[in-house]
C-alpha positions as CSV (number, residue, x, y, z in Angstrom):
1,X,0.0,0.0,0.0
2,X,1.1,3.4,-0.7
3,X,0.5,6.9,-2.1
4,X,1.5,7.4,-5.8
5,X,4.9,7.6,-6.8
6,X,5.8,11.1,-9.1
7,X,5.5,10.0,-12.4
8,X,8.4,9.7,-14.8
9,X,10.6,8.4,-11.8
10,X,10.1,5.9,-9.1
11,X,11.8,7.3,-6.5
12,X,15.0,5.7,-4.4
13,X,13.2,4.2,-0.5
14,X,14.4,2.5,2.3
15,X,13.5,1.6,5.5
16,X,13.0,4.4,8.4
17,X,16.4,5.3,9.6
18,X,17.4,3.8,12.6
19,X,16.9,5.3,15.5
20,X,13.5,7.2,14.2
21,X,13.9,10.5,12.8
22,X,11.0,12.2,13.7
23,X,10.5,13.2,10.4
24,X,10.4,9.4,9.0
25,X,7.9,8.6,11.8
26,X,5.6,11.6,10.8
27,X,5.5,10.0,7.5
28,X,5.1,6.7,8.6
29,X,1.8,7.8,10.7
30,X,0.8,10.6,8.6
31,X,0.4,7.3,5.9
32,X,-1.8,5.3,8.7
33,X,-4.1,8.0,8.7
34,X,-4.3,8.4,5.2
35,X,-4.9,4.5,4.7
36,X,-7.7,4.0,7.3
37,X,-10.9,4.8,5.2
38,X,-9.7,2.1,2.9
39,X,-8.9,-0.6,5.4
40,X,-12.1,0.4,7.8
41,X,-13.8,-2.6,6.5
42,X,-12.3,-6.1,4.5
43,X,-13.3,-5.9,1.1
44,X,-15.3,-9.0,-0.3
45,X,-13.1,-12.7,-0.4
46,X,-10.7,-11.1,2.1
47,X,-11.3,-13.6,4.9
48,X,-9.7,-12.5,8.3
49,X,-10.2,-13.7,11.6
50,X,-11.5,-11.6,13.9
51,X,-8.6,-10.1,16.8
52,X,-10.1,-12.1,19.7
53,X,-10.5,-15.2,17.8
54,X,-7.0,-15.1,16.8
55,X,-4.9,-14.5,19.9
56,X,-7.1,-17.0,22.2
57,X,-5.1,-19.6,22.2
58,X,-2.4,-17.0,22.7
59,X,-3.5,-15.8,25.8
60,X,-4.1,-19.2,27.6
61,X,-0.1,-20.2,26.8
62,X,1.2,-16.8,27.5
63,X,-0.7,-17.2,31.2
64,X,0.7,-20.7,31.7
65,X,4.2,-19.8,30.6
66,X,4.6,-16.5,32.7
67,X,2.9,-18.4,35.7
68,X,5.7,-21.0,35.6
69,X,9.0,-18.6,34.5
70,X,7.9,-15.2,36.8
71,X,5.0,-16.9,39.2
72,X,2.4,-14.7,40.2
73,X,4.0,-11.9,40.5
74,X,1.8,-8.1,41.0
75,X,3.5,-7.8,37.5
76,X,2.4,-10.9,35.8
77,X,-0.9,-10.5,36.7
78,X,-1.5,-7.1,36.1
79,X,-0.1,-7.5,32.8
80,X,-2.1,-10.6,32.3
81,X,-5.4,-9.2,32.8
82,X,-4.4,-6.3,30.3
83,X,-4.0,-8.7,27.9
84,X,-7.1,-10.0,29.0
85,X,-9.0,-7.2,28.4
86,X,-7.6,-6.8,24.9
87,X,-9.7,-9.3,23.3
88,X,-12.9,-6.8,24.0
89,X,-11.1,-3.6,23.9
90,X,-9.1,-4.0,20.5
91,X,-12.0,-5.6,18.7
92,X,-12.8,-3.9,15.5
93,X,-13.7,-4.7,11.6
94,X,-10.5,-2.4,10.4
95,X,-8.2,-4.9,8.1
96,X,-5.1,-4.8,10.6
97,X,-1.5,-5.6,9.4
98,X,-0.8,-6.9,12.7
99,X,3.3,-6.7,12.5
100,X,4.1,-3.7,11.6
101,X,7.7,-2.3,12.4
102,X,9.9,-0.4,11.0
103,X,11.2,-3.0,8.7
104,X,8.2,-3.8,7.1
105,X,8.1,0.2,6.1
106,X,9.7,1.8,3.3
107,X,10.0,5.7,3.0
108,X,10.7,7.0,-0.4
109,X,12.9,10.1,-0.9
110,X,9.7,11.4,-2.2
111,X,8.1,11.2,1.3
112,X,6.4,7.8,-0.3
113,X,5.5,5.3,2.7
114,X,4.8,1.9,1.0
115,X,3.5,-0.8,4.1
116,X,4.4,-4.2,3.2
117,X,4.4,-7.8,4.3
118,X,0.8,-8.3,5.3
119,X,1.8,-12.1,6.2
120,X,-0.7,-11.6,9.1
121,X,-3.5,-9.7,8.8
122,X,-6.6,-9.7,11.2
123,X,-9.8,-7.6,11.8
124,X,-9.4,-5.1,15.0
125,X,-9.4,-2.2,16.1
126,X,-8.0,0.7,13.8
127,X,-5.7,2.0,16.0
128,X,-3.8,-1.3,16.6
129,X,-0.8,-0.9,13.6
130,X,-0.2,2.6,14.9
131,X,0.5,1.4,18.3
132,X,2.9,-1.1,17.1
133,X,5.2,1.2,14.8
134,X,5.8,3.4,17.5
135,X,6.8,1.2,19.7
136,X,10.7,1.0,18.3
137,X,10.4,4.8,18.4
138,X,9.3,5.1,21.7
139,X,12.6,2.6,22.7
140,X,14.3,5.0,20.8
141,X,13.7,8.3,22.4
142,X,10.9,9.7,20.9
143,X,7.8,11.0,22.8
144,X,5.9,8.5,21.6
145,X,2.6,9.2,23.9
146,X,2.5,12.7,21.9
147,X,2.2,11.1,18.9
148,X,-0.6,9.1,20.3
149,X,-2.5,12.0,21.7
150,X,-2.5,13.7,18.5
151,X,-3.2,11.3,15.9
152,X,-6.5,10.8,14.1
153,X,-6.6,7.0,15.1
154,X,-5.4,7.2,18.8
155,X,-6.4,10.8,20.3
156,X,-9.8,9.4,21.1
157,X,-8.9,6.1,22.2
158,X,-9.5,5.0,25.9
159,X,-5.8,4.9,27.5
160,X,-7.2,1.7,28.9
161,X,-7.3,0.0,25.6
162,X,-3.9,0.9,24.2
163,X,-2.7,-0.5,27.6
164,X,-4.2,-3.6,27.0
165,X,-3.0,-3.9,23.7
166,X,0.9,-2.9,24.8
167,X,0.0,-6.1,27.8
168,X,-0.9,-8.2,25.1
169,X,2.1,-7.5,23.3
170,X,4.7,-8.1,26.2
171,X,3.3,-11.1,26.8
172,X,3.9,-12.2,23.3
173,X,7.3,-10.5,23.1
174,X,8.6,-12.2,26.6
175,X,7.7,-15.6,25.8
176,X,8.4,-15.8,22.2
177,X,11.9,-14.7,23.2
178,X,12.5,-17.9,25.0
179,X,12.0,-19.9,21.5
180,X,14.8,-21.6,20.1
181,X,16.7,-19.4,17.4
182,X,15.5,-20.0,14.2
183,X,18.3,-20.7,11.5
184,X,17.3,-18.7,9.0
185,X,16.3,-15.8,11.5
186,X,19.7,-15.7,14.2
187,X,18.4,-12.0,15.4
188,X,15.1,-12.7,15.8
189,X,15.0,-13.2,19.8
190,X,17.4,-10.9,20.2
191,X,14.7,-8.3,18.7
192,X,11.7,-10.2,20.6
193,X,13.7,-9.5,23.8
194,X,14.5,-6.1,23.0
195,X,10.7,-5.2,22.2
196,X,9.6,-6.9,25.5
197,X,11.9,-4.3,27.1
198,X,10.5,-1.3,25.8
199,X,6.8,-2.6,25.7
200,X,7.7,-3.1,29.5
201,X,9.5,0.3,29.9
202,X,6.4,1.8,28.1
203,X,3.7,0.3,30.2
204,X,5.5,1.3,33.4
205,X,5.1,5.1,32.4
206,X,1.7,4.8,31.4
207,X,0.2,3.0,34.3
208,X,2.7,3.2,37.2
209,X,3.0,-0.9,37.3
210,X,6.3,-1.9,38.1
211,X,8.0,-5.5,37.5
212,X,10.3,-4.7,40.3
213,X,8.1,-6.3,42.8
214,X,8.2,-9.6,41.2
C-alpha cells in the first residue's frame, strides 16, 4: 500500500532510519491516517479472523508460561489481565497488518510510505498498527505518547485500551523470546527480547506498574 509515486521516476526508498527521525515517523503515521478509510472494512473474499479469535489460544499459553517462569507476581498478573481485556477492547472490523515495524516500512525520498508484508492480517481495532510502529520509536527516544495523543486514530482512544494492547504485546514478546533461534532468523529473539523491554518500559510510564516487585 502506498500513495502514488511522481510520475516519470520511481523514487530511491528504504526503511526508516534507525533510530527514528521524527521526520520518518511523521510520514510513517501521517500514511496510517491516510490508509484507514480504505482498510475500515475487509473488502469482499478477504477472509480475516477476527482479533479475539486469533490471539485466544495465545492468551491461555502466555498465562501458563509466565505463571511457571515469573509466578504470580503483581507484574504478571496485572499485565495478564491487560492482555485480558484486549480481546474486548481492541476488537474492530479495520483490516489490521498486525506486525508492523519499521522494517516492514519503506519511505521513499519522495516522502512515499509503502507498508508491506501483510503475512498476518486480522480484523481489529483501527488503531492497533499505529501502536505497534511506535513502539521502536518510543525505545528510541521519541515522545511516543504525543504522537498518540495527537493522531487521528489514537487521540480518542481509551488509554485503557492501548494499555491492553501494549500487555498483550509483552506477553507475546517475553515468551516468544525464549524460543529456540531460528536458522534462517539468528536475530530474531534478540529483537523479541529487546521489544519486550520497551513494551515493559512503556507500560510502566503509562500505568505506574512496576515489574520490580516480582
Amino acid at each position: 500500500m502506498s500513495s502514488s509515486p511522481v510520475r516519470g521516476r520511481w523514487p530511491s526508498s528504504s526503511p526508516p532510519r534507525r533510530p527514528w527521525r521524527p521526520e520518518e515517523l511523521r510520514l510513517t503515521t501521517e500514511r496510517l491516517a491516510d490508509a484507514a478509510p480504505a482498510l475500515a472494512t475487509a473488502p469482499p473474499g478477504l477472509d480475516l479472523q477476527p482479533f479475539d479469535a486469533a490471539t485466544e489460544a495465545e492468551f491461555a499459553e502466555w498465562t501458563t508460561r509466565l505463571h511457571s517462569r515469573d509466578g504470580r507476581t503483581p507484574w504478571v498478573e496485572a499485565v495478564l489481565r491487560l492482555a485480558a481485556e484486549s480481546s474486548e477492547r481492541c476488537r474492530g472490523t479495520a483490516v489490521v497488518h498486525g506486525d508492523l515495524r519499521d522494517d516492514n516500512v519503506i519511505v521513499g525520498d519522495d516522502g512515499t510510505v509503502w507498508i508491506c508484508d501483510w503475512n498476518w492480517p486480522v480484523l481489529g481495532a483501527p488503531w492497533l498498527d499505529l501502536v505497534t510502529v511506535v513502539i521502536a520509536a518510543h525505545g528510541d527516544g521519541l515522545d511516543t505518547d504525543a504522537v498518540l495523543a495527537d493522531h487521528v486514530l489514537t487521540r480518542d482512544v481509551d488509554p485503557r485500551s492501548i494499555d491492553a494492547w501494549l500487555g498483550a504485546l509483552w506477553c507475546y514478546f517475553t515468551t516468544q523470546m525464549e524460543a529456540e533461534v531460528p536458522h534462517g532468523s539468528p536475530h530474531l529473539r534478540d529483537h523479541q527480547a529487546w521489544y519486550a523491554d520497551v513494551c515493559e518500559d512503556w507500560l510502566t510510564r503509562r500505568t505506574g506498574l512496576s515489574r520490580a516487585s516480582r
